[in-house]
N, C-alpha and C positions, 0 to 999 in steps of 0.2 A: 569765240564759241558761245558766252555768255549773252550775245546780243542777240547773235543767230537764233537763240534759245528764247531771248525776247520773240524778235520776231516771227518764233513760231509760234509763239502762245498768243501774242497779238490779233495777227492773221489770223488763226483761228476763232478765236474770240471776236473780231470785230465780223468777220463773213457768216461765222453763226447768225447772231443778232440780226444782220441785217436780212440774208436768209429767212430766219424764225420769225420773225416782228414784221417785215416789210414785203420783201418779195414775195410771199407766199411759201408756206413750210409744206415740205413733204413728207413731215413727222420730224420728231428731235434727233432721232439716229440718223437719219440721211441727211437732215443740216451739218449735223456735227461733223460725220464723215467730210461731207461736201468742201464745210469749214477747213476742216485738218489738213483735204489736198491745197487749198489756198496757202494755208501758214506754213505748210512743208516746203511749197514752192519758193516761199517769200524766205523763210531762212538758210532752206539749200542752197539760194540765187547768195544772198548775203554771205552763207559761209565759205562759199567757192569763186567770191569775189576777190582774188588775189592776181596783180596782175602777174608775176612770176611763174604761176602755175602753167603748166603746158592746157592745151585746148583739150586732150584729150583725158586728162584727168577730168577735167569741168564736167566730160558730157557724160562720165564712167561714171561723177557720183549722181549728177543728174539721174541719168537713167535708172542707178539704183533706186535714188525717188520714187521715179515714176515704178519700178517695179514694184515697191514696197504699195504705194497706192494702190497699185491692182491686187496685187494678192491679198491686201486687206478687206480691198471691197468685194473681191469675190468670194473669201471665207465668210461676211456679213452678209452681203447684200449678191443680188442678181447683175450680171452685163449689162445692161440695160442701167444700173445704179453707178456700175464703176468707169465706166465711159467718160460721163460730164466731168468727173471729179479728175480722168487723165488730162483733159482739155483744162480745166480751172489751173491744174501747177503750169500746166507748159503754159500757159497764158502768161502768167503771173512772174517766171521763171524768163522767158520774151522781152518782157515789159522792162521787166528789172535793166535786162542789159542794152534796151534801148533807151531807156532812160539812162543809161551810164554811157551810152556812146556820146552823147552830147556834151558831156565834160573833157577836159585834155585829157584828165587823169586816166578815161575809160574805166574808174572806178566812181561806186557810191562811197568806199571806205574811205577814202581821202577826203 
C-alpha cells in the first residue's frame, strides 16, 4: 500500500511538471487534475498487481479509479476536461500490465 501511495504521488508529480514546464499548461488546476489521473493509474495498476487476485476484482477496483476520475473532473472542471484525464489512467493502467506480461512472473511486484 505504502508504495502504491509512492507511486501515486510520484506519477502525479512527475506528469504535473512535465505538463506545466514542457508540454504546454492549460493552467495549474487542469495539469494537476491531468497529473492525479496519471498517478491514480500508476498506483491502482501497482496496488492491484497481485497475481492471486481474480480478474474481476482488478477491473471493479479499476473502474472505481476511473469513476473516481470523472466525478472529480466533472465536480471541477467541464467534459471536455475530464475526458483526456479518463484516457491518461487507462493508458497508464494498460501499459503497466503490458509491461508486466513480458516477465514470467506477469507481475511488476516480483
Amino acid at each position: 500500500m505504502q508504495r502504491a501511495i509512492i507511486y501515486l504521488l510520484a506519477g502525479t508529480s512527475i506528469s504535473f511538471l512535465l505538463n506545466y514546464y514542457l508540454l504546454g499548461s492549460l493552467g495549474w488546476q487542469v495539469d494537476l487534475y491531468h497529473g492525479f489521473a496519471f498517478g491514480l493509474g500508476w498506483g491502482l495498476a501497482y496496488l492491484v498487481d497481485h497475481p492471486e487476485w481474480p480478474l474481476l476484482k482488478k477491473m471493479g477496483i479499476s473502474f472505481i479509479g476511473i469513476a473516481a476520475v470523472v466525478i472529480f473532473g466533472l465536480l471541477f472542471f467541464n467534459f471536455e476536461t475530464a475526458v483526456p484525464s479518463i484516457i491518461k489512467f487507462s493508458t497508464v493502467f494498460v501499459a503497466y500490465y503490458l509491461i508486466a506480461s513480458f516477465r514470467n512472473s506477469k507481475s511488476l511486484r516480483q
